[in-house]
C-alpha positions in Angstrom: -39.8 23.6 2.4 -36.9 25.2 4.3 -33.0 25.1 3.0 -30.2 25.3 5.2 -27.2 27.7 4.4 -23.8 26.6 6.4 -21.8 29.0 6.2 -18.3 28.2 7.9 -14.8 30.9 8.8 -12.1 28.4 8.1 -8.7 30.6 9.6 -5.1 31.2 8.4 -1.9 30.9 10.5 -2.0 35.0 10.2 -5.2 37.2 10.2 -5.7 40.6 9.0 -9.3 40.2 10.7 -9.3 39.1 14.2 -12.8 39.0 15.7 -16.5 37.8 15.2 -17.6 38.8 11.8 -21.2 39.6 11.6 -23.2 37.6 9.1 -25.5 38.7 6.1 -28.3 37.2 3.9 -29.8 39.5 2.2 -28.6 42.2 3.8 -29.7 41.3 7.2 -27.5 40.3 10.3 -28.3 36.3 10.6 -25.2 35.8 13.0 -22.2 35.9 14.1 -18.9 33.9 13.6 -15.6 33.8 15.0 -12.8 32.2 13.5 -13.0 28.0 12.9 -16.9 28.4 13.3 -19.6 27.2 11.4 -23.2 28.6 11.4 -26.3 27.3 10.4 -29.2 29.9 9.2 -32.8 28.2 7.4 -33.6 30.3 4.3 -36.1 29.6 1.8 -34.9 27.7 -1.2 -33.1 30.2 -3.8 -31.0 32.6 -4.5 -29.8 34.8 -1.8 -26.7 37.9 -1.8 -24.5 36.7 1.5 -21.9 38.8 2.8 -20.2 39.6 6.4 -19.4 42.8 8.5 -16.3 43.5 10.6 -16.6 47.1 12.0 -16.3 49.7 9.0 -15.4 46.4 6.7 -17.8 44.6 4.8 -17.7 42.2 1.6 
């Protein structure tokens, strides 16, 4: 049985960030999402590590 991770870039008035960020579970690119966007990536049920990528920046 598949999961569904939503993973959403909700914006400021001002951001440090401008772009697409490129999304990460489990350390591999799933997407990409600009800003007020919302993506939808099937996993399998569990734990995961998510992060995103602008250029050189990464959390």
């Amino acid at each position: 049985m598949a999961a569904t991770l939503e993973l959403t870039r909700e914006g400021v008035e001002i951001e440090l960030r401008r772009g697409t960020f490129e999304d990460l579970v489990d350390g591999g690119s799933v997407g990409s999402i600009g800003r007020h966007d919302t993506l939808e990536v099937p996993v399998d049920p569990g734990s995961h590590t998510i992060g995103d990528r602008a250029g050189r920046y990464a959390s």
